[in-house]
C-alpha positions, 0 to 999 in steps of 0.5 A: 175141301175147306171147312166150310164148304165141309159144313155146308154140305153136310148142312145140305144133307141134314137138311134133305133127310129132315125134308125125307122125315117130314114128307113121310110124316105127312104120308102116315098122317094122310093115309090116317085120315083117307081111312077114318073118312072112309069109315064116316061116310061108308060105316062099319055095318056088317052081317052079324056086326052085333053078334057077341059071343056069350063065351068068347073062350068056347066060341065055336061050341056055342055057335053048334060044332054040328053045324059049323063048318070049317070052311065057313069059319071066319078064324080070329087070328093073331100075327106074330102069336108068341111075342109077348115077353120078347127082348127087354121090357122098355128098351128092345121088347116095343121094336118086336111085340106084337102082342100082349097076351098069353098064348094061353090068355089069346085062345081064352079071348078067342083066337084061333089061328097062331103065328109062330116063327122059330129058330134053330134052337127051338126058341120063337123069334122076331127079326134079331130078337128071341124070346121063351121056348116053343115048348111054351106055346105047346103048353099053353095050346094043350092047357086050352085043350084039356079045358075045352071040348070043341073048338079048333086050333090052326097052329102056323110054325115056321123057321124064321127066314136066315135061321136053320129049322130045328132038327127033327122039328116034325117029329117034336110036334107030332110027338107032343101034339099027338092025337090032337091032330088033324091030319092033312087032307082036303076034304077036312075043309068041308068037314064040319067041327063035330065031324073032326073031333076030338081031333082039334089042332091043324097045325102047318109046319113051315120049314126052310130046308127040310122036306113039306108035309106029305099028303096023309101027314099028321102035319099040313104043308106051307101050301094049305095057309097063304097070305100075300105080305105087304110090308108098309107102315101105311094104313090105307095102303095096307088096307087096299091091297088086302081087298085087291088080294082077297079079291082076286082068291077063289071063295072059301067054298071052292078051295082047298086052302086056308088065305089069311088076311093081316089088319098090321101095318110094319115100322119102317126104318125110313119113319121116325115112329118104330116101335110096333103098337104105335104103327100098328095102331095106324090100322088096329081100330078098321077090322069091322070098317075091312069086313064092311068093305068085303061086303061092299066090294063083293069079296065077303066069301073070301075072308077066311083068316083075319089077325091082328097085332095086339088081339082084343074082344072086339076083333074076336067078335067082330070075326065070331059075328060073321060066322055066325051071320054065315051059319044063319044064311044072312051073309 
């Protein structure tokens, strides 16, 4: 083959992989606007939308733990909890963080359901990159405990999908989580707070190859906490098929499991933006425009666990508002 017909070619291939990159710009950038139409002309109007905790650290004590009960709770939760220090600062941590606080400072704002994925050796992970030890989630969980009274944790650890669960990973967090637990039982979801204290962590240990949680177990299996992961960087795509799949779960008070709704969008290698706060942000800002929608569509009595990328007060008040409109009769 001659030079020039070399050169032509590969002229031809830059060429079609740049129509690629600007076709998928202008994918994101209609799906952006299909949402924030939406939001313009349906609103973001919900059962308790103006509610604001007063105490966002002790959310569910001031909402009464005599009368909140857990399968009532809307649960603030954040994806990907333990990413705040991962990778290099600048230069790998902005291709895996997906959030900037503190598990510590996250449950001060309000969170309550914690997303940890873990390796062998105990250190949490996301895809190729690693950060501090599980034993720093751990102590910032029971240094939020100690400081409050009544609120509940729901502790999700799982072994990173191609690494090996760390030995006898169960016995590590019944050892070090202790009588804080919340052991595995059904009848735990039609319980209310007061019912389960001082009793405050459900933690679901998911591992790869070593055996569930037995009924009775100080720890839950993976079948108590399910989602349906959607791995698209499109806004209004992901924000669809959350409401197709909410729609088609059992209502909170009919079933025995916790189902998780995810607010996030996910960098794609096909994209010329893959760092995760700017994809995220894609979908960041909808939370309340997604409730508003559950209740226009009929599936409100669904959402249970709703997370985020990079949690703030809003998200935490937007979820705290529906609980309370759900304590109240109004939702």
């Amino acid at each position: 083959m001659s030079s020039s017909s070399s050169s032509s070619s590969l002229i031809r291939t830059m060429g079609a992989e740049v129509s690629k990159l600007i076709e998928r710009i202008k994918e994101v950038s209609a799906e952006e606007k299909s949402l924030a139409e939406l939001q313009k002309s349906q609103g973001c109007d919900f059962p308790g939308c103006d509610y604001h905790p007063p105490d966002r650290k002790n959310w569910m004590a001031g909402l009464g733990p005599e009368k909140l009960v857990i399968n009532k709770i809307v649960w603030a939760g954040t994806h990907d909890s333990a990413t705040n220090k991962i990778g290099i600062p600048c230069i790998t941590r902005p291709f895996a963080q997906c959030q900037s606080l503190s598990i510590y400072d996250q449950l001060v704002l309000g969170t309550r359901v914690l997303d940890i994925r873990v390796q062998e050796d105990l250190r949490v992970c996301h895809g190729i990159l690693e950060t501090y030890s599980v034993d720093v989630v751990i102590r910032d969980v029971k240094k939020f405990l100690s400081e409050t009274q009544s609120e509940i944790i729901i502790l999700e650890i799982r072994t990173k999908f191609g690494h090996q669960d760390p030995p006898d990973f169960d016995k590590y967090l019944e050892n070090e989580l202790g009588d804080y637990l919340i052991h595995q039982d059904d009848e735990v979801f039609e319980k209310t707070v007061a019912d389960l204290l001082p009793k405050r962590v459900i933690c679901v240990w998911k591992p790869i190859t070593s055996p569930q949680p037995k009924a009775g177990s100080p720890l839950w299996n993976a079948g108590y906490l399910k989602d349906n992961w959607i791995d698209t960087d499109l806004p209004y795509t992901k924000f669809e098929s959350n409401l197709k799949y909410l729609s088609d779960q059992p209502p909170v008070t009919s079933r025995k499991f916790f189902y998780r709704v995810e607010n996030t969008v996910t960098p794609q290698a096909d994209n010329p933006v893959v760092c995760v706060k700017p994809v995220t942000g894609r979908i960041h800002g909808y939370a309340r425009l997604f409730i508003a929608q559950c209740f226009s569509r009929g599936c409100a009595d669904r959402l249970q666990i709703f997370s985020i990328d990079f949690i703030d007060d809003d998200f935490v008040d937007a979820c705290v508002g529906l609980t309370y409109a759900r304590l109240e009769g109004k939702a």
